[in-house]
N, C-alpha and C positions, 0 to 999 in steps of 0.2 A: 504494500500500500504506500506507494510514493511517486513523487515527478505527477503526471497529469491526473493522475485517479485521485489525490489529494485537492479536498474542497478546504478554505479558511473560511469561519464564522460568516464573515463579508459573504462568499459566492455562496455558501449554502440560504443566508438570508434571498439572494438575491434569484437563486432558483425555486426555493420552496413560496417568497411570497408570506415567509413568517419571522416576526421580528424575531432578535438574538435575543433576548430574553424569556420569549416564549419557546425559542429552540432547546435553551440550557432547562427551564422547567419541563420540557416534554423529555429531556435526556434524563433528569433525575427521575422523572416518574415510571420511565420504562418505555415512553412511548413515541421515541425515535431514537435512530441508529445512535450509538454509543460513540465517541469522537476517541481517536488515538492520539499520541505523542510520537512523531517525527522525530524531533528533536527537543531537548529541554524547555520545557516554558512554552512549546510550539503545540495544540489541540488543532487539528485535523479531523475531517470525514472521510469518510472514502465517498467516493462519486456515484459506485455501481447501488451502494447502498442509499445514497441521500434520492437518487432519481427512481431506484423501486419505490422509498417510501413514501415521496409526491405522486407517483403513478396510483400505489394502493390506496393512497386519499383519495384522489379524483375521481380511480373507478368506484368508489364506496358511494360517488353521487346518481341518482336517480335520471336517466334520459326521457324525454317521450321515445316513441316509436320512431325509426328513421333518421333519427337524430344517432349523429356515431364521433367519438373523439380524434382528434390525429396528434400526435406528440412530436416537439422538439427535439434534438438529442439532448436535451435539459430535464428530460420529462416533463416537461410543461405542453398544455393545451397551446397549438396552433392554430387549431382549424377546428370547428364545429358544422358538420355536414349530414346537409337534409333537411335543416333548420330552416323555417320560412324566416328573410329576413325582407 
């Protein structure tokens, strides 16, 4: 887990869409990935894991019918299709 698969506080706020405060309360409570040490003083994510668990939020939301998601390599929603706009 290092070089590009390491996310810092900053990029995982800025993929997930959830303040750092709310990341560190979801990490002590069990309910997102756990951050490593790189190096001393340095807390890290991994990537593979910050973007499964934006992905398992988002699919946890309810669509109508025809309506389908497309993802970023961020995991983040791009596209919403089928959706009357």
């Amino acid at each position: 887990m290092a070089g590009e698969k390491a996310l810092r506080i900053s990029e995982v706020v800025d993929h997930t869409g959830v303040s750092n405060a709310a990341i560190r309360k979801m990490v002590k409570d069990g309910q997102f990935p756990q951050p490593y040490s790189p190096t001393p003083g340095i807390r890290a994510w991994d990537r593979e894991a910050v973007q499964q668990w934006n992905r398992d939020r988002l699919d946890d939301t309810p669509l109508p019918d025809g309506v389908s998601k497309r993802y970023d390599r961020h995991g983040q929603i791009v596209t919403v299709e089928g959706a009357n706009t």
